[in-house]
C-alpha positions in Angstrom: -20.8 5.1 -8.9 -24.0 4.3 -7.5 -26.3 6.8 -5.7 -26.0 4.6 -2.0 -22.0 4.6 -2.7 -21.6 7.9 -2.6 -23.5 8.5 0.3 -21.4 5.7 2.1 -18.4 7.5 1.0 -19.6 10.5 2.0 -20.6 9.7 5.8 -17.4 7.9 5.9 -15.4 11.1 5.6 -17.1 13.4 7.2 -19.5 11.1 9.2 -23.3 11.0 9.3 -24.4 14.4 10.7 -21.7 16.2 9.1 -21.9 14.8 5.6 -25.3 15.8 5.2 -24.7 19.5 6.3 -22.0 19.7 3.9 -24.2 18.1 1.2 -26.9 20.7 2.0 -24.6 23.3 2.8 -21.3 24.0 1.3 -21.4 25.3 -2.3 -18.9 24.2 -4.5 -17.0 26.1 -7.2 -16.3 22.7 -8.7 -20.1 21.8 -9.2 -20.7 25.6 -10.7 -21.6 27.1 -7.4 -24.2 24.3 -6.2 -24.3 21.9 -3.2 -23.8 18.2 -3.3 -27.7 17.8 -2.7 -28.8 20.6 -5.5 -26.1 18.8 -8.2 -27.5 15.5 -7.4 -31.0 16.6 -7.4 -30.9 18.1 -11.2 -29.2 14.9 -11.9 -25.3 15.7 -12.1 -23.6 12.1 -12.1 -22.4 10.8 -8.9 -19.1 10.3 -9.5 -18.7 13.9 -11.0 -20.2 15.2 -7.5 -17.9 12.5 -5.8 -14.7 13.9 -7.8 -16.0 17.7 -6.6 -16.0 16.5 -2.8 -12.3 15.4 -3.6 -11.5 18.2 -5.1 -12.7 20.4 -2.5 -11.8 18.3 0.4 -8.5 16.6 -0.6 -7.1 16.9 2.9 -10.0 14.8 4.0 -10.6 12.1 1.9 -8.6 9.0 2.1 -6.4 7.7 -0.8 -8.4 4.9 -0.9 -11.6 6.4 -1.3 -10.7 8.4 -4.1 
């Protein structure tokens, strides 16, 4: 998954503001206790982060963006 797909992904969930307070914000368990933006920065693949927003948010994100 490319780095500009996941951020469409992401701001389609949660739209724009939100999805980059919950990339800066929210720590996930599934990323070892980092943030989307920290996981991404030291160069965890995208679609490992995308998985972890799934994971986390499974109420959230559509079937079809999964």
């Amino acid at each position: 998954m490319r780095l500009t797909d996941f951020w469409e992904r992401l701001e389609q969930v949660f739209g724009p503001a939100y999805a980059t307070s919950i990339a800066a914000d929210q720590v996930l368990s599934e990323l070892g206790g980092r943030t989307v933006t920290q996981a991404l920065a030291e160069g965890e693949e995208t679609v490992v982060v995308w998985r972890a927003v799934v994971a986390a948010y499974p109420d959230r994100v559509p079937t079809r963006l999964r």
